[in-house]
C-alpha beads as a LAMMPS data file, in Angstrom:
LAMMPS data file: protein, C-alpha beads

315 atoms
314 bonds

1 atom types
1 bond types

-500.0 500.0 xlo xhi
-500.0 500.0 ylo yhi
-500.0 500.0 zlo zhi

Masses

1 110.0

Atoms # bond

1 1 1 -49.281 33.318 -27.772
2 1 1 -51.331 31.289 -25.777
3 1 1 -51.082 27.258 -26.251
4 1 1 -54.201 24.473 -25.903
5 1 1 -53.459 21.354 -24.771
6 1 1 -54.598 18.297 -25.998
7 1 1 -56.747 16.086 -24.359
8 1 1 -53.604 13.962 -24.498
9 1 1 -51.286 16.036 -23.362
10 1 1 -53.597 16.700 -20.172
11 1 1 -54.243 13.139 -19.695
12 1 1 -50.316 12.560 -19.475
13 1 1 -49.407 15.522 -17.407
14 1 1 -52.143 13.801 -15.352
15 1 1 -50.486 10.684 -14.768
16 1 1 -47.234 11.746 -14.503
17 1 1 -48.140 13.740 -10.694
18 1 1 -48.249 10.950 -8.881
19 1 1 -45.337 9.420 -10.466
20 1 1 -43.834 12.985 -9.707
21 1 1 -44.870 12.867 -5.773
22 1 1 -43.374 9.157 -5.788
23 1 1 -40.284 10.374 -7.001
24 1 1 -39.779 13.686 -4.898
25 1 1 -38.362 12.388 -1.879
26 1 1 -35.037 10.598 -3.747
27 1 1 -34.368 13.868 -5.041
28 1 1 -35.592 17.085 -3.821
29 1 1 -34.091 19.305 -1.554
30 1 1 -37.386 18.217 0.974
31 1 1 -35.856 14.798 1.466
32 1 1 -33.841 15.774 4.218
33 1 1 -33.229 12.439 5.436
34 1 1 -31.233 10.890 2.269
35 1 1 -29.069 14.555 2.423
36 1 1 -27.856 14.069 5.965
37 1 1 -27.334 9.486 6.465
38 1 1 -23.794 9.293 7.407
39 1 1 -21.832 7.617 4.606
40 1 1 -18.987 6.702 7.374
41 1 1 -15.705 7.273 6.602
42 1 1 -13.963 6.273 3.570
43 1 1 -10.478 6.482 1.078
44 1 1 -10.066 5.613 -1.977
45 1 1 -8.597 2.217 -3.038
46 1 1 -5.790 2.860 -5.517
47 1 1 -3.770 5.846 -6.558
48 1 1 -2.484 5.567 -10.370
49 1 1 0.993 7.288 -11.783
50 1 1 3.733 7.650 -13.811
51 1 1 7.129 6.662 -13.392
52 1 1 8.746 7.343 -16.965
53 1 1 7.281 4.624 -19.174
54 1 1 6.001 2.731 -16.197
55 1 1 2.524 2.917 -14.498
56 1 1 2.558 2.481 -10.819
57 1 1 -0.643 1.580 -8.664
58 1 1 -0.823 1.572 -5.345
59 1 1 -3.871 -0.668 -3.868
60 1 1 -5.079 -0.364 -0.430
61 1 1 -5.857 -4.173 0.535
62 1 1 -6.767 -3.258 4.040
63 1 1 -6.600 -0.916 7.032
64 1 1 -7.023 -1.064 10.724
65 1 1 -6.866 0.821 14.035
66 1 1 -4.399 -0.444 16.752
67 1 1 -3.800 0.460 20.410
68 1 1 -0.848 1.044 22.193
69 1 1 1.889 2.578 19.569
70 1 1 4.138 2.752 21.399
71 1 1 4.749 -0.819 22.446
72 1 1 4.674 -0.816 18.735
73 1 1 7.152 1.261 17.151
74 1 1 9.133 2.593 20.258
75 1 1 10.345 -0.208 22.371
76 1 1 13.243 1.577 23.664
77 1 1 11.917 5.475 23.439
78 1 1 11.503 7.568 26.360
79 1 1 7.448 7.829 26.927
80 1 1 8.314 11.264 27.115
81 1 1 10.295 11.899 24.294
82 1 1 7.803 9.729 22.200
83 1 1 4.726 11.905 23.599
84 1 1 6.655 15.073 22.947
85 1 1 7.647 13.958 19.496
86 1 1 3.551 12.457 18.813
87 1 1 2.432 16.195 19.852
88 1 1 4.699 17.845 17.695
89 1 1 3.401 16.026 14.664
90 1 1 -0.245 16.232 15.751
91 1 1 -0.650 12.248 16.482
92 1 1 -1.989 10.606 19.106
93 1 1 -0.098 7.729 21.375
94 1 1 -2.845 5.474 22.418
95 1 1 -3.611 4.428 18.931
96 1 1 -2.455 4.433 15.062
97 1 1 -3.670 3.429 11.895
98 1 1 -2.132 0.753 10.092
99 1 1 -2.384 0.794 5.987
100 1 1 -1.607 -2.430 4.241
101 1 1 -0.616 -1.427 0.422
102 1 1 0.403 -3.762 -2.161
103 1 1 1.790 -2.136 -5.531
104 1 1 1.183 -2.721 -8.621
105 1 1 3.508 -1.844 -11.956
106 1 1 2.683 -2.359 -15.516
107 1 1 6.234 -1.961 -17.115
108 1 1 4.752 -2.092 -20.414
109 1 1 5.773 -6.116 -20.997
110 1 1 4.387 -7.362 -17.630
111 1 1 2.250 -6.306 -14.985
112 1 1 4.197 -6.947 -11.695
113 1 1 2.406 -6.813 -7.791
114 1 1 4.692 -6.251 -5.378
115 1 1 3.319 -8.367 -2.076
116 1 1 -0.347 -9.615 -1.723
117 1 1 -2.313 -8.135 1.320
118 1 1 -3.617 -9.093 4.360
119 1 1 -6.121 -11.537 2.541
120 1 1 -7.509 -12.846 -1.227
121 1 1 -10.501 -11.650 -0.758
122 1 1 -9.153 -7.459 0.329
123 1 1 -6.117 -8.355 -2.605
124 1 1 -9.017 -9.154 -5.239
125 1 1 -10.934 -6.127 -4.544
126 1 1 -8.428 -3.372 -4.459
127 1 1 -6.931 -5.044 -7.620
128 1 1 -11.003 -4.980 -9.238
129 1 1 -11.441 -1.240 -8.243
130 1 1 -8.020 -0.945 -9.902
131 1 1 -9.208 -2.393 -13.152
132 1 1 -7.749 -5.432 -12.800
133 1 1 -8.285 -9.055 -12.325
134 1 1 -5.843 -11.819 -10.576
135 1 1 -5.079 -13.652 -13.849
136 1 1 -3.629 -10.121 -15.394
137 1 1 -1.003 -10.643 -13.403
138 1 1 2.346 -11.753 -14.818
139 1 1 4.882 -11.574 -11.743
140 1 1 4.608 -11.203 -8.286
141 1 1 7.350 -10.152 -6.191
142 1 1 7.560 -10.524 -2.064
143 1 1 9.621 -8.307 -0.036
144 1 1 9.301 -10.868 2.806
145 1 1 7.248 -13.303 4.434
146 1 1 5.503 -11.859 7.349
147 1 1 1.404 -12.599 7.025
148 1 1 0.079 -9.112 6.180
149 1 1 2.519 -9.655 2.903
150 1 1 1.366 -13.398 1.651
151 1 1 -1.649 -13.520 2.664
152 1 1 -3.628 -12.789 -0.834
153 1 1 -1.467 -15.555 -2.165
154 1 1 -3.857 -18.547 -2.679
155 1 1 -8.152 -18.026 -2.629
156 1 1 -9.384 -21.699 -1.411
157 1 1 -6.331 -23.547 -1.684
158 1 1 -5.345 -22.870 -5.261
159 1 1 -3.142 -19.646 -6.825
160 1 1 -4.799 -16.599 -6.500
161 1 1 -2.073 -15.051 -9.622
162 1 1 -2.992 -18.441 -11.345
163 1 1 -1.336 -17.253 -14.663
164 1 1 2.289 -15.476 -12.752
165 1 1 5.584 -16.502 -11.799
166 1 1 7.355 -15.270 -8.163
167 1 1 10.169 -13.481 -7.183
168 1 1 11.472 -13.070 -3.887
169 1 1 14.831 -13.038 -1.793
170 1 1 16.901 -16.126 -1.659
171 1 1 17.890 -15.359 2.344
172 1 1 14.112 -14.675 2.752
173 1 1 12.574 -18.295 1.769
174 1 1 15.519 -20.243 2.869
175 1 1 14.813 -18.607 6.726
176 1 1 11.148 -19.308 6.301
177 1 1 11.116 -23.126 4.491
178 1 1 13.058 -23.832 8.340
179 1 1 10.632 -21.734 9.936
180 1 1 7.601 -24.394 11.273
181 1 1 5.695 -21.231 10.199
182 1 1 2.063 -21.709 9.151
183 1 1 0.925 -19.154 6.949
184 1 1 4.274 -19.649 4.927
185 1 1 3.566 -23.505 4.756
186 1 1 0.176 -22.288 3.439
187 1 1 0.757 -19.667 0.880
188 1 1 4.141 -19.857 -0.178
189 1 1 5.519 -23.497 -0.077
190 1 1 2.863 -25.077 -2.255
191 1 1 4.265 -22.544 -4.801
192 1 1 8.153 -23.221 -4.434
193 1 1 8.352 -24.406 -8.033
194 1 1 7.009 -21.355 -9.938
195 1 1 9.567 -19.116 -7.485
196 1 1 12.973 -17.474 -8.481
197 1 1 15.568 -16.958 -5.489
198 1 1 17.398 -13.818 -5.922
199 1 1 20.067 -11.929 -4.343
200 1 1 20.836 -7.897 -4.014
201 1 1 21.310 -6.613 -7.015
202 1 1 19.529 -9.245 -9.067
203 1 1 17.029 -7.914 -12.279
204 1 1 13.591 -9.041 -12.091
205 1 1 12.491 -7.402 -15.127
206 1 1 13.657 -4.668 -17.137
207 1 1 14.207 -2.129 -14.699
208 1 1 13.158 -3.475 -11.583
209 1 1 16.214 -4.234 -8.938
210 1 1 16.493 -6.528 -6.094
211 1 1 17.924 -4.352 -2.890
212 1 1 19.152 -6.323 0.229
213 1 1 17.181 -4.584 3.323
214 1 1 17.942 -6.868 6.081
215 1 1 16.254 -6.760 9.480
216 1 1 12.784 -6.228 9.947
217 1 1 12.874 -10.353 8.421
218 1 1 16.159 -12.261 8.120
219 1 1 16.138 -10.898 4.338
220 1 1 13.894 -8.258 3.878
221 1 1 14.284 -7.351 0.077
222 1 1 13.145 -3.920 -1.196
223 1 1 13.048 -3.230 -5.028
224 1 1 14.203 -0.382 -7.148
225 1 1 11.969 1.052 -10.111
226 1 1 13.930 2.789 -12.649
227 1 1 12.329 3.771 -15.993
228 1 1 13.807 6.623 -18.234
229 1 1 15.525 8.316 -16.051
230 1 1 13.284 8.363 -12.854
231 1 1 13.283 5.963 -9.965
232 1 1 11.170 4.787 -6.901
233 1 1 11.708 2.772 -4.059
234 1 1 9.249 0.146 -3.051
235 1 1 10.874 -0.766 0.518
236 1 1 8.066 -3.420 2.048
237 1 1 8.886 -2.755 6.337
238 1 1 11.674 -1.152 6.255
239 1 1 10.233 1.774 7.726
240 1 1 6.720 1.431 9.338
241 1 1 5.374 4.572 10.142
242 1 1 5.666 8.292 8.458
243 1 1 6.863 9.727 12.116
244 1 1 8.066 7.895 14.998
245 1 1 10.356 5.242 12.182
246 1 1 11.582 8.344 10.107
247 1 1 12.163 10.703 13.255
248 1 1 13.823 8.411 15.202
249 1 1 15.060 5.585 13.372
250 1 1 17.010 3.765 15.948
251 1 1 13.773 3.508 17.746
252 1 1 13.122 -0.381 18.109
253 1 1 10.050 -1.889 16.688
254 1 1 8.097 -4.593 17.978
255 1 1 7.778 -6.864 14.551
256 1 1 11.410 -6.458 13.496
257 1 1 13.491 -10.273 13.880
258 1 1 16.946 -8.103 14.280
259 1 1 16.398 -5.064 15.790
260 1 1 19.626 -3.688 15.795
261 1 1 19.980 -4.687 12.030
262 1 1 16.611 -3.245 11.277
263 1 1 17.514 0.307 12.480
264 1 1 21.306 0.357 10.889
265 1 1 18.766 -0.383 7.536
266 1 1 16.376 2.156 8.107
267 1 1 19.119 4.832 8.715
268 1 1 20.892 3.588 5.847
269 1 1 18.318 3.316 3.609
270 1 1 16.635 6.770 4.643
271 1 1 19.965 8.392 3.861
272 1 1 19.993 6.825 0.835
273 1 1 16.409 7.908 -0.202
274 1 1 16.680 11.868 1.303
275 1 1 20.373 12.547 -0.580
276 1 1 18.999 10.950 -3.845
277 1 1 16.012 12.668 -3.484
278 1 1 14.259 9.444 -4.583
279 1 1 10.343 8.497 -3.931
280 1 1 9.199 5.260 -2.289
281 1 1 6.399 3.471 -1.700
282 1 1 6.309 1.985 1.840
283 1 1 3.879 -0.457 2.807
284 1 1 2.362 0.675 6.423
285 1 1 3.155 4.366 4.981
286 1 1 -0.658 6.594 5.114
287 1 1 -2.542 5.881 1.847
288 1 1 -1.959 6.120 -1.284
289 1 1 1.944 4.855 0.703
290 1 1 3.757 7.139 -1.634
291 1 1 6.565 10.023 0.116
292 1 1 9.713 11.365 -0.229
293 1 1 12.006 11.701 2.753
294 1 1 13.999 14.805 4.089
295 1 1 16.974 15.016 6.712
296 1 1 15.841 16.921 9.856
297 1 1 17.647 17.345 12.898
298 1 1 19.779 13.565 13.246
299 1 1 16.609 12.009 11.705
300 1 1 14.341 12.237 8.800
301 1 1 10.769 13.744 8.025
302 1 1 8.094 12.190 5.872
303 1 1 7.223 14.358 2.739
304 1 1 3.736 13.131 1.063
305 1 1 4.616 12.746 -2.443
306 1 1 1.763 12.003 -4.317
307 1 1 0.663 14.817 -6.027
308 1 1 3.750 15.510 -7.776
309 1 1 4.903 12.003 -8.748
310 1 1 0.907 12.474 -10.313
311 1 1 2.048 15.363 -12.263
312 1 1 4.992 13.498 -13.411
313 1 1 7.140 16.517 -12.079
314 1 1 10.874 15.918 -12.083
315 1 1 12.240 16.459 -8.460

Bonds

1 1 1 2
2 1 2 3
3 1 3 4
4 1 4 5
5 1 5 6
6 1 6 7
7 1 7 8
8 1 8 9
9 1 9 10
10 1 10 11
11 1 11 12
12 1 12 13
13 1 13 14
14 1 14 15
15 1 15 16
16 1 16 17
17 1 17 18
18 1 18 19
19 1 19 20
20 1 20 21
21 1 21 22
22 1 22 23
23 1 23 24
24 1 24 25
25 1 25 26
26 1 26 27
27 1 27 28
28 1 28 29
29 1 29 30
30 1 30 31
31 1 31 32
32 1 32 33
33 1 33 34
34 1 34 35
35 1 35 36
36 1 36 37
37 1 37 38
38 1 38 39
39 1 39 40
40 1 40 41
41 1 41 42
42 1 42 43
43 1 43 44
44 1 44 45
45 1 45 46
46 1 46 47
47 1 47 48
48 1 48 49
49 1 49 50
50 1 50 51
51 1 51 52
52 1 52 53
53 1 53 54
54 1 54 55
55 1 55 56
56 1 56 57
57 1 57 58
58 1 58 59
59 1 59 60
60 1 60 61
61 1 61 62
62 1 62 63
63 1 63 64
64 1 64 65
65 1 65 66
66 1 66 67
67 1 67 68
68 1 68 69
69 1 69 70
70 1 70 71
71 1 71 72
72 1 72 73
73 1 73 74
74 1 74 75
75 1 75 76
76 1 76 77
77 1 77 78
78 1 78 79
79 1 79 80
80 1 80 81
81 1 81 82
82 1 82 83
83 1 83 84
84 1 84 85
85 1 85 86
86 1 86 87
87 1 87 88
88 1 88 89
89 1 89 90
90 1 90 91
91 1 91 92
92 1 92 93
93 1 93 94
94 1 94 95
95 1 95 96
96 1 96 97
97 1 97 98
98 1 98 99
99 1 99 100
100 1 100 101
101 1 101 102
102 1 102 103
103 1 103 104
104 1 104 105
105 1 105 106
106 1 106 107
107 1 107 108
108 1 108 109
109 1 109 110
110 1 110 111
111 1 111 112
112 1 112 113
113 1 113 114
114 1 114 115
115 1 115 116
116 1 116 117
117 1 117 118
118 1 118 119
119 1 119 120
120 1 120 121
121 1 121 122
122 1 122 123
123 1 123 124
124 1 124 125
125 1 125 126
126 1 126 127
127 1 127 128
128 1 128 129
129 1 129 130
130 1 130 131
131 1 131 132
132 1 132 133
133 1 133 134
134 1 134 135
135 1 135 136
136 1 136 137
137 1 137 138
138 1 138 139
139 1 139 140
140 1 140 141
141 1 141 142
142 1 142 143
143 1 143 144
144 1 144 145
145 1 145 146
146 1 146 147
147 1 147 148
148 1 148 149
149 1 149 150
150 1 150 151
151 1 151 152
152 1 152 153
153 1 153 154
154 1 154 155
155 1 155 156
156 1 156 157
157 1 157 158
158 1 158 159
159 1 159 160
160 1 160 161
161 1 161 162
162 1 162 163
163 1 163 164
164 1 164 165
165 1 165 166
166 1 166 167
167 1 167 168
168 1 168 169
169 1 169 170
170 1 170 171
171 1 171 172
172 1 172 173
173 1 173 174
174 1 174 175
175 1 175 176
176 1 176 177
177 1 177 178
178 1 178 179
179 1 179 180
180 1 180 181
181 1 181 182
182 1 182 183
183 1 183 184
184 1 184 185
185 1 185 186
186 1 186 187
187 1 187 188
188 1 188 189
189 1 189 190
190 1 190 191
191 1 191 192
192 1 192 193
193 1 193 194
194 1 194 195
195 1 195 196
196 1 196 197
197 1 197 198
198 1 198 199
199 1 199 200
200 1 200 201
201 1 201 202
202 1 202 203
203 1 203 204
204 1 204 205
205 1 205 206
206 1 206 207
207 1 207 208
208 1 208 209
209 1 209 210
210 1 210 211
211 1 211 212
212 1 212 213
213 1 213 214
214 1 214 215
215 1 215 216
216 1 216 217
217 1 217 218
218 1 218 219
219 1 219 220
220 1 220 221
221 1 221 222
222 1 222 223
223 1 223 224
224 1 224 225
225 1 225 226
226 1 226 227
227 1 227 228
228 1 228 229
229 1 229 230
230 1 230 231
231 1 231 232
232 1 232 233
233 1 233 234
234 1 234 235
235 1 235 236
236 1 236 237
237 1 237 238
238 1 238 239
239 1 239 240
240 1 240 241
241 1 241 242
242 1 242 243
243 1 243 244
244 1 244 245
245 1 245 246
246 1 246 247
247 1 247 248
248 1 248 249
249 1 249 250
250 1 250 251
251 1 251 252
252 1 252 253
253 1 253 254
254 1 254 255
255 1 255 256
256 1 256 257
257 1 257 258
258 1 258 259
259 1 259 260
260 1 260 261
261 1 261 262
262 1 262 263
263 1 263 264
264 1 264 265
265 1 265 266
266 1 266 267
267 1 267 268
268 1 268 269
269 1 269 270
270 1 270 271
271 1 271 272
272 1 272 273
273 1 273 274
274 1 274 275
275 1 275 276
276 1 276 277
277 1 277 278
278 1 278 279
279 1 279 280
280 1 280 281
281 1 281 282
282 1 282 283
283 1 283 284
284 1 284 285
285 1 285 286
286 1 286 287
287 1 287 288
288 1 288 289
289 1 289 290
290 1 290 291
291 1 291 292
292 1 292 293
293 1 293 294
294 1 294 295
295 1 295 296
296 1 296 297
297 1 297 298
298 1 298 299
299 1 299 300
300 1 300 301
301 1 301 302
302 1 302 303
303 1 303 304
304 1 304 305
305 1 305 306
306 1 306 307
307 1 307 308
308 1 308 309
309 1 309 310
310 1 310 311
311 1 311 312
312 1 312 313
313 1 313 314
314 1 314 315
């Protein structure tokens, strides 16, 4: 059955052709130009998951490239045996990529960030693409003081957590209110009253722990999440890279205050980790920061672990 149009209806089909033609190129397959611009790279900025009845999120606050690794991360390595060990894991040596990743955990009385970034302003957006604003948060906790880990602290000279309380190592802030340092003057001092001091061992909250990780700071504190039954590790710089700290953990790295501590805590704390089979979050780890580790040879391998912490999988 053939159908007349109204004069109307052709009036309107009319109209609508140039508005069609003005359209096209946003959307059809002609518009070659809007298929192929180059986005440029990009990652996502948080990962969200389970840990029993907590909710972990790790926020990327920042990433760079830097040269020269291995003035970096292998101050005392044989070039060769670093090159041999880079090429084994498919790396290169003249450059690495740094990740900077607070966390984030909503124990279900408290939401609790674990460091703050390399700045307010990257802090603020990872926690916005998160869901989240600066005021929702309750507690923050630092594993030390080093800049990449206070700097999100204060936006203009006033608290960027306006509405939280802080935890962080006793050893840590005594070291650093003798320090002449800068940033800490800054970010943390004007903050001293609204701080606990803590020790190993010491409860923040309902299952989170205080663990004394000595070394890469005079007291480096990492943090143990245990809710119903499952645990994670968030261990701040203990270990600083997924390859050339887990592989070789004696290897000497540039930004550690005590080497020799540092690597005796690294060791220690990887065995720890690989026999328990426990995850952890490392800061500098690759995005979304999250592993497991493994024994291998007289060192350890990094095991992305993700994906099954997301499936809530036991281990």
């Amino acid at each position: 059955m053939t159908r007349k149009l109204t004069r109307r209806q052709t009036l309107a089909a009319g109209a609508a052709l140039p508005l069609a033609a003005a359209l096209a190129p946003a959307w059809l397959p002609a518009a070659a130009e809007a298929k192929t611009t180059r986005k440029g790279m990009a990652i996502a900025p948080f990962l969200r998951f389970n840990l029993g009845a907590f909710e972990v999120t790790t926020l990327l606050s920042g990433t760079r490239t830097v040269d020269g690794p291995a003035e970096i991360f292998g101050l005392n390595a044989d070039p060769a045996e670093f090159k041999a060990l880079s090429d084994a894991a498919f790396i290169a040596t003249d450059r690495s990529q740094f990740f900077f990743t607070p966390t984030l955990v909503n124990t279900g009385a408290e939401l609790v960030l674990f460091d703050t970034g390399l700045s307010a302003e990257g802090m603020v957006a990872a926690l916005a693409a998160a869901g989240y604003a600066p005021e929702d948060i309750d507690v923050v906790v630092l594993t030390h003081m080093h800049g990449d880990h206070i700097g999100g602290m204060m936006t203009d000279g006033a608290p960027t957590f306006a509405n939280a309380r802080y935890v962080t190592g006793a050893v840590e802030h005594n070291h650093w209110m003798g320090a002449g340092n800068e940033g800490f003057d800054t970010a943390v001092r004007p903050l001293n009253e609204r701080f606990t001091f803590v020790d190993d061992g010491a409860a923040v909250t309902g299952g989170i722990t205080a663990m004394a990780t000595f070394g890469h700071t005079p007291g480096h504190m990492s943090w143990i999440l245990e809710s119903a039954d499952q645990r994670l590790a968030v261990i701040g710089d203990v270990t600083n890279h997924p390859v050339w700290s887990l592989a070789r953990p004696e290897w000497e790295v540039r930004f550690d205050a005590d080497k020799a501590t540092a690597a005796a805590t690294r060791r220690r704390l990887l065995g720890m980790l690989a026999a328990d089979r426990m995850p952890f979050i490392g800061y500098h780890m690759p995005f979304p920061g999250v592993g497991y580790v493994a024994t291998e040879g007289e060192g350890f391998r990094y095991v992305p672990g993700h994906a099954r912490l997301m499936m809530n999988a036991p281990v």
